[in-house]
N, C-alpha and C positions, 0 to 999 in steps of 0.2 A: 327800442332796446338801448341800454345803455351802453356807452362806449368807456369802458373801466380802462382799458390801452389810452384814452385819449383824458381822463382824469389824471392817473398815474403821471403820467409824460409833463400834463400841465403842473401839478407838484413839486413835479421834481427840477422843474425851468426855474418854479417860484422858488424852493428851495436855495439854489445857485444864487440864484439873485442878492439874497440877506442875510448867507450863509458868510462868517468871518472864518476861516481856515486858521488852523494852527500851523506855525512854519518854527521851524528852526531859529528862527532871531524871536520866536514870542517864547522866551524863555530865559530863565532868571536862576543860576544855582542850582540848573539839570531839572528846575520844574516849568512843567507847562502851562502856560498862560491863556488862558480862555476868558470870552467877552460872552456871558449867558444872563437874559432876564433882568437887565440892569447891575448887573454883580463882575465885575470881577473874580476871573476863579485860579487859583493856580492848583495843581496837583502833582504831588511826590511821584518820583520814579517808580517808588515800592507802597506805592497807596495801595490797601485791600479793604476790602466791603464784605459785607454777608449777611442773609435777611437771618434774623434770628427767631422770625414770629409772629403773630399779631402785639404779644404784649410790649416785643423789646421795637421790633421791626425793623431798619437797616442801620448797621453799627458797621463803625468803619475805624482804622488805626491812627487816625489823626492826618495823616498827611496831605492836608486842603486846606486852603484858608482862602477868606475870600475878604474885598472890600469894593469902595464903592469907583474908585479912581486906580489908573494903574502903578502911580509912584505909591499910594498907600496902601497897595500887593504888596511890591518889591518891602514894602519894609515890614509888612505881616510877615514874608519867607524869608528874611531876614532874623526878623523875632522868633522866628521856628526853629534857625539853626542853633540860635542864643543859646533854646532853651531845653534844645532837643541833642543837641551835641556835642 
């Protein structure tokens, strides 16, 4: 029989492990800073999303940017505010 409790548990150990947390200092101009899939990602406070369908499929209000390095974030949400506020 498989032991689905003792998969789950191992998971979620691995998880922990390579998981980078978002804190309160990974944030730059009230957006969040995230390290996913080799990217750099920051996201607006008032980011929203919504699947629009097969043809359109997830459309979002602009509020992400992403780059490869974290000082070349900082200056994508920088060029956001430039050009957005």
């Amino acid at each position: 029989m498989v032991d689905f409790n003792a998969i789950v548990n191992a998971h979620a150990s691995a998880q922990q492990r390579v998981s980078i947390p978002i804190t309160p200092k990974d944030q730059h101009r009230g957006w969040s800073i995230d390290w996913e899939y080799g990217f750099y990602t920051a996201t607006g406070p008032n980011y929203d999303a919504s699947y629009e369908g097969p043809e359109d499929g997830w459309v979002d209000n602009g509020h992400r940017v992403f780059a490869r390095t974290r000082e070349a974030l900082i200056e994508e949400i920088d060029a956001w505010f430039d050009e957005n506020t």
